[in-house]
C-alpha positions in Angstrom: -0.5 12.8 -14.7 1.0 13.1 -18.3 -1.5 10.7 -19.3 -4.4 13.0 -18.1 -3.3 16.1 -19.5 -1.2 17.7 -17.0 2.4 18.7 -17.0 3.6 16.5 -13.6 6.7 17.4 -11.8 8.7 15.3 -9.4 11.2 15.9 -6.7 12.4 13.3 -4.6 14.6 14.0 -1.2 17.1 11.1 -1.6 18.7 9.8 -4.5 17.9 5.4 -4.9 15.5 3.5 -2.4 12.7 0.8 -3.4 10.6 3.2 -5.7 12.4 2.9 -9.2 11.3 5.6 -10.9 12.2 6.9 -14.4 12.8 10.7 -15.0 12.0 10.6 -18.6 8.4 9.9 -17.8 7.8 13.5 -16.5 7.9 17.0 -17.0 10.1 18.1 -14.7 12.2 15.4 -12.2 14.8 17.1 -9.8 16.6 15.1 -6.9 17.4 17.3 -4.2 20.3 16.1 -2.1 23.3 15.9 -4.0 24.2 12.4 -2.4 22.2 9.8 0.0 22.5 11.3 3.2 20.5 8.7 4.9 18.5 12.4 6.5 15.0 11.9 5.6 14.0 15.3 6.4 16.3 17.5 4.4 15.2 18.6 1.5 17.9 21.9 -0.2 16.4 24.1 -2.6 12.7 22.9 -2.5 11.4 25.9 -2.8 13.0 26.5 -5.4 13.1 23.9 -7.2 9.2 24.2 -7.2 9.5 28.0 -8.7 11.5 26.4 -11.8 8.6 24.3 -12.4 5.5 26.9 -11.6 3.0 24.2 -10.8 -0.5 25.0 -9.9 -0.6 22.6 -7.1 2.0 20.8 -5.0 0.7 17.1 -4.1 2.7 15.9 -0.5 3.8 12.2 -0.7 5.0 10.3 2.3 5.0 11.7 5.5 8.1 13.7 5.8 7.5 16.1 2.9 4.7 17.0 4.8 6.6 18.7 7.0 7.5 21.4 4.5 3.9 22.1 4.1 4.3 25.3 6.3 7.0 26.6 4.4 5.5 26.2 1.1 2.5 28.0 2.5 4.8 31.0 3.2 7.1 31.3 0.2 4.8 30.0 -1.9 1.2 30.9 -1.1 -0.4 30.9 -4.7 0.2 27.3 -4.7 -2.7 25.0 -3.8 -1.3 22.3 -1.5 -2.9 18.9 -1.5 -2.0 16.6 1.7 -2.2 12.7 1.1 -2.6 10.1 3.9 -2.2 6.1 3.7 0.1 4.7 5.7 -2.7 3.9 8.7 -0.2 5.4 11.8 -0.9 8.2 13.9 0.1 11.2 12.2 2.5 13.8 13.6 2.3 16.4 15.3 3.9 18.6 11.8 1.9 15.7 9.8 -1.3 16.7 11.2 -0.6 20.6 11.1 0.2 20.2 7.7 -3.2 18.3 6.8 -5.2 20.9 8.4 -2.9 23.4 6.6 -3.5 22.1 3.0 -6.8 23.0 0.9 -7.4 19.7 0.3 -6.4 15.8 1.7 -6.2 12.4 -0.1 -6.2 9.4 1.7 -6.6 5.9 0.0 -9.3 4.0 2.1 -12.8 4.8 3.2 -11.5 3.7 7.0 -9.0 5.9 6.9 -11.1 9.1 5.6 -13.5 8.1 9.5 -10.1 8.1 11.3 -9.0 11.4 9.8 -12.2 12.9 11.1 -12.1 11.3 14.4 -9.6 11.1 16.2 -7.4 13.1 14.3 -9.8 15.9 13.8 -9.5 16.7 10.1 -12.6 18.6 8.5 -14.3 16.5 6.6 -14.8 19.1 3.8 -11.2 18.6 3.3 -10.8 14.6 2.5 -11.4 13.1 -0.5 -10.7 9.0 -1.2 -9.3 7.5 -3.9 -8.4 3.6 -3.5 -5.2 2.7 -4.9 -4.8 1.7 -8.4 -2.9 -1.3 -9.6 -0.2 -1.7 -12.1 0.2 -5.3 -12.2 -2.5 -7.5 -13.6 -2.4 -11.1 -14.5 -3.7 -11.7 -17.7 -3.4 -15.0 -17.9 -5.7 -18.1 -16.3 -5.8 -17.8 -12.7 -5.2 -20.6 -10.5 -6.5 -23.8 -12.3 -6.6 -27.7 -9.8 -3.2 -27.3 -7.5 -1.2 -30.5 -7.9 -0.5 -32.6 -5.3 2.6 -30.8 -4.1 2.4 -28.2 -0.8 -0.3 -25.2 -0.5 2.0 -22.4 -1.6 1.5 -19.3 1.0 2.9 -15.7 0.3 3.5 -12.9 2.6 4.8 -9.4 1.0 5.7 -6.9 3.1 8.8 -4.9 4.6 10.6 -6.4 7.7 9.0 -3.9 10.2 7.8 -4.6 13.5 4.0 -3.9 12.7 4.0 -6.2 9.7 3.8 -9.1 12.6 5.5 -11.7 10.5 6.4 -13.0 13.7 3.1 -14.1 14.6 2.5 -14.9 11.2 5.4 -17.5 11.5 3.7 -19.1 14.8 0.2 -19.2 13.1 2.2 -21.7 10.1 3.6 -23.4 12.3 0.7 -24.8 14.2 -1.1 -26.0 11.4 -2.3 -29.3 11.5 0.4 -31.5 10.7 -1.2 -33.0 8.0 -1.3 -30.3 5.4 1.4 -29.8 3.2 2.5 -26.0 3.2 5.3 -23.6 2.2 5.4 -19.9 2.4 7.6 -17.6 1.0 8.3 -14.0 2.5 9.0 -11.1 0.4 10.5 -8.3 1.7 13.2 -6.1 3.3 13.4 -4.5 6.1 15.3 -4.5 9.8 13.4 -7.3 11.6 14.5 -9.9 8.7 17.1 -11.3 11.1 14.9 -11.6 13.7 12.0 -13.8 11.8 15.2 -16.3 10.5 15.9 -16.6 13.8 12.4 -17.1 14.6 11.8 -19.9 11.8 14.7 -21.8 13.3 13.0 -21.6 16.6 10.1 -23.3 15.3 12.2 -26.0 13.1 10.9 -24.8 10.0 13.1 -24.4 8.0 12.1 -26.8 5.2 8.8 -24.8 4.8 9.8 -21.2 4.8 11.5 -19.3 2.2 12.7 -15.4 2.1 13.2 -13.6 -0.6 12.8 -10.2 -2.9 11.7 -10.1 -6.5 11.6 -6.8 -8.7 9.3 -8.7 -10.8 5.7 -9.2 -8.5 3.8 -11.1 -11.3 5.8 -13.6 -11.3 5.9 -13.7 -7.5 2.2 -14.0 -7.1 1.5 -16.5 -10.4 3.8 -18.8 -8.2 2.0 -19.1 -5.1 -2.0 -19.6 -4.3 -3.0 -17.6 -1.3 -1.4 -14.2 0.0 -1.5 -14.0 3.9 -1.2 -10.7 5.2 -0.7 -10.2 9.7 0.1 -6.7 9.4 -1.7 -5.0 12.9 -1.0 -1.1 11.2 -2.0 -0.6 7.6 -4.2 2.0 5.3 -4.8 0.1 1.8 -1.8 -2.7 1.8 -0.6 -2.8 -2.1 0.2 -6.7 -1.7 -3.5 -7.7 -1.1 -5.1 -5.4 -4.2 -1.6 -7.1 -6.1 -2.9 -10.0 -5.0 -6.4 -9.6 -5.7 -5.5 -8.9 -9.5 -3.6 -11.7 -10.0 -5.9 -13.9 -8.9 -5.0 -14.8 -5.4 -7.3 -15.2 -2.2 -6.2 -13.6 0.7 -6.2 -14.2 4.0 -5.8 -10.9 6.3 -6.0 -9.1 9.7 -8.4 -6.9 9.1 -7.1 -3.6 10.2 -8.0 -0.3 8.9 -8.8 -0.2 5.0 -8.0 -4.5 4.9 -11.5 -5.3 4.5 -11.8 -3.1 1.4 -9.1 -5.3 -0.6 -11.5 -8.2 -1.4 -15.0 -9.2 -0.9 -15.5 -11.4 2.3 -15.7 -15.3 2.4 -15.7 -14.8 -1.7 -12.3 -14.1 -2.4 -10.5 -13.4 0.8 -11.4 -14.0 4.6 -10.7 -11.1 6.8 -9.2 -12.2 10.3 -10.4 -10.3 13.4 -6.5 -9.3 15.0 -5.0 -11.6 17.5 -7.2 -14.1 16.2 -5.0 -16.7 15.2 -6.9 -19.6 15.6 -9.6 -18.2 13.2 -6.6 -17.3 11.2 -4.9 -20.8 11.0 -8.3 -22.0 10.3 -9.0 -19.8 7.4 -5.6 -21.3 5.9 -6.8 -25.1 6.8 -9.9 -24.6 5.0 -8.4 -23.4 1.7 -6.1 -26.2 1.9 -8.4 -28.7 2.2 -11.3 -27.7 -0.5 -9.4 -27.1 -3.8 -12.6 -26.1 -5.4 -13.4 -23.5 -3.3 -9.6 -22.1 -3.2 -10.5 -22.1 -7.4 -13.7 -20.2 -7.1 -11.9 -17.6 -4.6 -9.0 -17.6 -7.2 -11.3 -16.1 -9.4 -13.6 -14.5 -7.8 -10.3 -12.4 -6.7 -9.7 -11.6 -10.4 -12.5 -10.0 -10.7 -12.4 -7.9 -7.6 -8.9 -6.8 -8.4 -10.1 -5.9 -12.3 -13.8 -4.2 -11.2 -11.8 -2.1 -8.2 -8.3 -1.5 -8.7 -7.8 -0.8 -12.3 -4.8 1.7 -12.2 -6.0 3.6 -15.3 -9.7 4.8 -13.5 -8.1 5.1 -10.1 -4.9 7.7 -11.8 -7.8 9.8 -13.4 -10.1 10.0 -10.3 -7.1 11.0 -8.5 -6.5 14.0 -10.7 -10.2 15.0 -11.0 -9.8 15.4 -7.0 -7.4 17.6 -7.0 -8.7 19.5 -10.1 -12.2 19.5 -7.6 -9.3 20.7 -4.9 -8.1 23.3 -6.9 -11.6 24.8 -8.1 -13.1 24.8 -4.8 -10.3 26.6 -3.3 -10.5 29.2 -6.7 -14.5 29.5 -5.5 -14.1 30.6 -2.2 -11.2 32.8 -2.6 -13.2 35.0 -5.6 -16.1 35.6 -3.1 
């Protein structure tokens, strides 16, 4: 926001969690509760907090501060509210109130926008879409010949039950046993113990690595293809990550998947539960090193042309400027 000409103000719930964010890059940054109190939903002083700052517009991130949509509406009524969806679940009952509530909703995927109009019942006057913008790029030659050593497979996502690496884990491990392959998984989260179990299960330890890296570039310049089983996403940051750094994907195409990358160019989309077509897109890549080059780079491009964070940052602004002057328009009639 600062870099598009508006004052932008923060306030975050809890203090810490995976998002590091710095306070001197805005106008105004509060944190609410005085201490982690591992309660999502409690938010002291919001309101006002959100009178010391006098914004035009309040911009709901997550789906919990959604749930104070109603009460800024009362307090606060001169405040345009602008709802944002993109996690891909079934919103809430207070999630959903709150969309249909606010003057305006963002949601990052063009599947998402349909699913917000049906089921979900959103007007379609209200949604606007704005893909996610990226913050990494890789600069630097994308992937040039592999050597001779193992097709290097990454999987970035939290430990949670709908990320499916699970199944991802079976899928590796009934590749044919001819090709050479490790795969590292990134991520935190509370099924972690269960998928270590589960590589033991399957004896393959040798091949799989876990881990967590604050720095992603260096993550993704390190491995050739991202593989993605998640069966419940909106616009998954790994694969547009991916995508700019210069890696194919291979994905279950759920929700806004297929808009990451451009099909059998540089990623293959898997129908879900498909795991044979799955295993084969993997096989494939590992046995023609030319075409996992031309994907490689066909991937930069798509991540560059799509995802640039710079374009996507302004677009998202101009919405809710649109936002704001429509709502202006109607209420001067």
């Amino acid at each position: 926001g600062q870099n598009h000409g508006h004052e932008t103000g923060v306030l975050v719930f809890r203090p810490g969690g995976a998002l590091k964010v710095e306070p001197r890059d805005f106008s105004f940054f509060k944190t609410l509760q005085p201490f982690n109190t591992r309660i999502d939903e409690w938010a002291p002083r919001i309101v006002g907090q959100i009178l010391n700052f006098q914004p035009q517009a309040v911009v709901f991130m997550g789906k919990v501060a959604h749930l104070y949509g109603p009460t800024i509406a009362n307090y606060l009524p001169s405040i345009t509210r602008v709802a944002t969806y993109r996690s891909g679940k079934p919103p809430v009952a207070y999630y959903r109130r709150a969309m249909l509530e606010a003057h305006g909703v963002i949601t990052n995927s063009h599947a998402e926008h349909k699913r917000l109009i049906s089921p979900w019942g959103i007007p379609e006057k209200l949604i606007h879409t704005v893909l996610n913008g990226c913050i990494i790029h890789n600069e630097g030659p994308v992937l040039t010949e592999r050597s001779t050593g193992p097709l290097k497979l990454l999987c970035v996502a939290m430990f949670r039950p709908q990320k499916n690496q699970i199944e991802l884990l079976e899928i590796l491990s009934s590749l044919p046993p001819g090709i050479d392959w490790r795969c590292t998984f990134a991520g935190t989260g509370k099924t972690l113990k269960t998928c270590k179990a589960k590589v033991r299960e399957l004896k393959v330890q040798d091949r799989v690595d876990f881990t967590w890296s604050d720095n992603p570039v260096e993550l993704y310049n390190s491995h050739d293809i991202l593989v993605h089983s998640s069966t419940k996403e909106s616009l998954p940051n790994s694969l547009i990550e991916a995508q700019c750094c210069g890696l194919p994907v291979v994905a279950y195409l759920v929700n806004g998947v297929r808009e990451c990358f451009e099909e059998g160019v540089s990623g293959f989309g898997i129908p879900v539960g498909s795991r044979h077509a799955f295993r084969d897109a993997i096989h494939l890549l590992a046995m023609e090193p030319k075409r996992l080059r031309s994907m490689s780079e066909a991937a930069h491009e798509f991540g560059r042309k799509h995802f640039n964070f710079g374009e996507r940052a302004r677009e998202f602004f101009e919405v809710i400027e649109s936002i704001q002057r429509t709502r202006e328009q109607q209420e001067a009639r």
